[in-house]
C-alpha positions in Angstrom: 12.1 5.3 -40.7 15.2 3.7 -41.6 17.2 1.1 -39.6 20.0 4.0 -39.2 17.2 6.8 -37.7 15.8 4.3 -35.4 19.0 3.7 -33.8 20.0 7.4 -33.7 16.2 8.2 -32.2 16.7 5.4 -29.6 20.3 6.8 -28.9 18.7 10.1 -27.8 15.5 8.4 -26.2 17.9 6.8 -23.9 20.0 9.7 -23.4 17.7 12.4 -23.2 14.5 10.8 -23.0 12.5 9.3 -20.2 9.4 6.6 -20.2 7.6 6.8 -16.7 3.7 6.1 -15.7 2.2 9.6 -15.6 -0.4 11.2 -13.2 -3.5 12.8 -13.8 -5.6 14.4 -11.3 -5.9 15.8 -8.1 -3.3 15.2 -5.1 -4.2 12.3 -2.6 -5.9 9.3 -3.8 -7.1 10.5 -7.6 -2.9 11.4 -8.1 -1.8 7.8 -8.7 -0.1 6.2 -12.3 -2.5 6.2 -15.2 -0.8 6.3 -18.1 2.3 6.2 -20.4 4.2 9.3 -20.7 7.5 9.3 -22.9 9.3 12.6 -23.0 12.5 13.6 -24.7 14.1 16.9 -23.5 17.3 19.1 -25.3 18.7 22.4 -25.5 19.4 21.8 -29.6 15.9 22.5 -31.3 16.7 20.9 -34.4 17.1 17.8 -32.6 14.3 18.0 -31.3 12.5 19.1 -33.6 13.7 15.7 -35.7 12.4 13.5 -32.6 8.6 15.4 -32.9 8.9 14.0 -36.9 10.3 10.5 -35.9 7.6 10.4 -33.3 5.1 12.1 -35.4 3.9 14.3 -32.9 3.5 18.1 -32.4 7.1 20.2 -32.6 8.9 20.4 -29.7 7.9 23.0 -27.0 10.5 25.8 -25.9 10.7 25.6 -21.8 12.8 29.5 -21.1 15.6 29.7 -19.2 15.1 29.5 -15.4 17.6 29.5 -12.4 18.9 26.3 -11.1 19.6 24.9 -7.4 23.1 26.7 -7.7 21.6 30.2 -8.6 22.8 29.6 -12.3 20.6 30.1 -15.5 20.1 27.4 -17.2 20.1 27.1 -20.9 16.6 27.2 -22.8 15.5 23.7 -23.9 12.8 21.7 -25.9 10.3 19.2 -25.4 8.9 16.8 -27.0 6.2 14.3 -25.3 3.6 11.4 -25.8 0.7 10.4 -23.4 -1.4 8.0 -22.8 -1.7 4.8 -25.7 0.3 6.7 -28.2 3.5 6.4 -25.6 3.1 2.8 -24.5 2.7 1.8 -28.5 6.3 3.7 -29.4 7.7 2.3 -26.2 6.3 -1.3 -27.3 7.9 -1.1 -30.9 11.6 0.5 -29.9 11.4 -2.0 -26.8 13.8 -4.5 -28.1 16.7 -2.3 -29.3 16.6 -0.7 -25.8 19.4 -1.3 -23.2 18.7 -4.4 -21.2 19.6 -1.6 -18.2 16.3 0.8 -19.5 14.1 -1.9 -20.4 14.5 -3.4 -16.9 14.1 -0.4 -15.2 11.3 0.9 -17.1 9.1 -2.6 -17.1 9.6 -2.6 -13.3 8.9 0.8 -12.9 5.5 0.6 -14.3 4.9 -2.7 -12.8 5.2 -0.8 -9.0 2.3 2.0 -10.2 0.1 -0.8 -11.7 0.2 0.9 -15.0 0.2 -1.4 -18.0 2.6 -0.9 -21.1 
């Protein structure tokens, strides 16, 4: 990847993405942080499906259109996402060209669920 692609796919990581400790399990005491989850989410599917190939991951999944808290329908959009030690590597390597804002808010984040990145 090239300096200028890192910078646009940390661009739209910022922007569209999010980097958050993930749950797996059952409600109650088994649905506590475990893992890394980094998850980038856009109505434009060739954008996306650019992130999936940046990422190297599977193309991006189509979420249909659904009605919002106003009643509206929303536009369809695509996903991309990363679990588990996959995540917290890519989230390790773009770390320092993040905003000091996101890399504050993300470390903390995952220091309050105990999950380690």
């Amino acid at each position: 990847m090239t300096d200028l692609e890192l910078g646009w796919l940390i661009g739209v990581i910022e922007t569209d993405g999010a980097i958050y400790p993930e749950t797996r399990g059952f409600p109650g005491e088994h649905d506590r942080p475990r893992r890394v989850a980094l998850e980038v989410e856009n109505a434009d599917e060739a954008m996306m499906e650019r992130v999936a190939s940046y990422l190297q991951t599977a193309p991006p999944r189509r979420l249909e259109q659904h009605p919002n808290a106003a009643g509206n329908w929303t536009k369809a959009t695509f996903r991309v996402r990363l679990r588990g030690e996959r995540a917290a590597k890519i989230y390790r390597q773009l770390l320092p060209h993040f905003m000091p804002v996101t890399v504050e808010r993300v470390t903390s984040t995952f220091a309050r669920a105990s999950v380690p990145i």
